[in-house]
C-alpha positions in Angstrom: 110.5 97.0 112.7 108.9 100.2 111.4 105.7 101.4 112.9 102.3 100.8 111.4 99.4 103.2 111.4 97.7 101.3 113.3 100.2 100.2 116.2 100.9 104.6 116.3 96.8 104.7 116.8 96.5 101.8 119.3 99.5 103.9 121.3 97.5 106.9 121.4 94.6 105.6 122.3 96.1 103.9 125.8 97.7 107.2 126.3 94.4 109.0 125.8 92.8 106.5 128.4 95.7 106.9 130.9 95.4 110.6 130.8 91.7 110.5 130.8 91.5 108.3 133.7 93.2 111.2 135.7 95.3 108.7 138.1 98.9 110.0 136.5 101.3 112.7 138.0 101.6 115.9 136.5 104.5 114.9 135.3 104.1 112.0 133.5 100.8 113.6 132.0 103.1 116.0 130.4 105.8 113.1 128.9 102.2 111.4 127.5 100.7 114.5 126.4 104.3 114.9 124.5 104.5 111.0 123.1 100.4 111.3 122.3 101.2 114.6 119.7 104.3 112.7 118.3 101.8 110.1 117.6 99.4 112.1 115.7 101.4 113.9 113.6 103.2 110.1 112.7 99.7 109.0 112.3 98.3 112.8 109.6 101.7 111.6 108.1 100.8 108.6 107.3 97.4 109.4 106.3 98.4 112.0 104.5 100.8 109.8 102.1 98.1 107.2 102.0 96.1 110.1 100.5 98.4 111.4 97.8 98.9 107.9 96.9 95.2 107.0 95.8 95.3 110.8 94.2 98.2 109.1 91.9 96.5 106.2 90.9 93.2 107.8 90.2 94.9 110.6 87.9 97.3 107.7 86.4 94.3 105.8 85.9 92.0 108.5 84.6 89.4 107.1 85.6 87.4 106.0 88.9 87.6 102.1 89.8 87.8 99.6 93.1 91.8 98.8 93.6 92.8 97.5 97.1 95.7 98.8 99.1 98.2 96.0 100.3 100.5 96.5 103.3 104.1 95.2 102.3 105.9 93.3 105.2 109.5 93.3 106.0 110.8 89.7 106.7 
């Protein structure tokens, strides 16, 4: 199953809690720290795309008007 936005953010935000709590070795803190910027970059990515996407419709459209994003699941 591919990872959503919002699974990526819930990840990082237990890491952040984890590391913030201060009760993890030095070691580990460095293997979250690592999984945490993989996480942001997946999640700019993905922001990023949704971004350029609504840039597309807008200039396709010409015009300024409500749409609604739809997530597409894979059965």
């Amino acid at each position: 199953m591919e990872k959503t936005f919002e699974s990526a953010l819930n990840e990082l935000e237990t890491i952040v809690k984890e590391l913030e709590s201060g009760n993890i070795p030095l070691d580990n803190a460095i293997t979250k720290y690592t999984e945490a910027m993989q996480l942001v970059k997946f999640c700019s990515e993905k922001l990023n795309t949704a971004n350029e996407q609504v840039n597309k419709i807008l200039e396709e459209n010409g015009e300024l008007k409500d749409f609604e994003l739809t997530e597409e699941t894979k059965e």
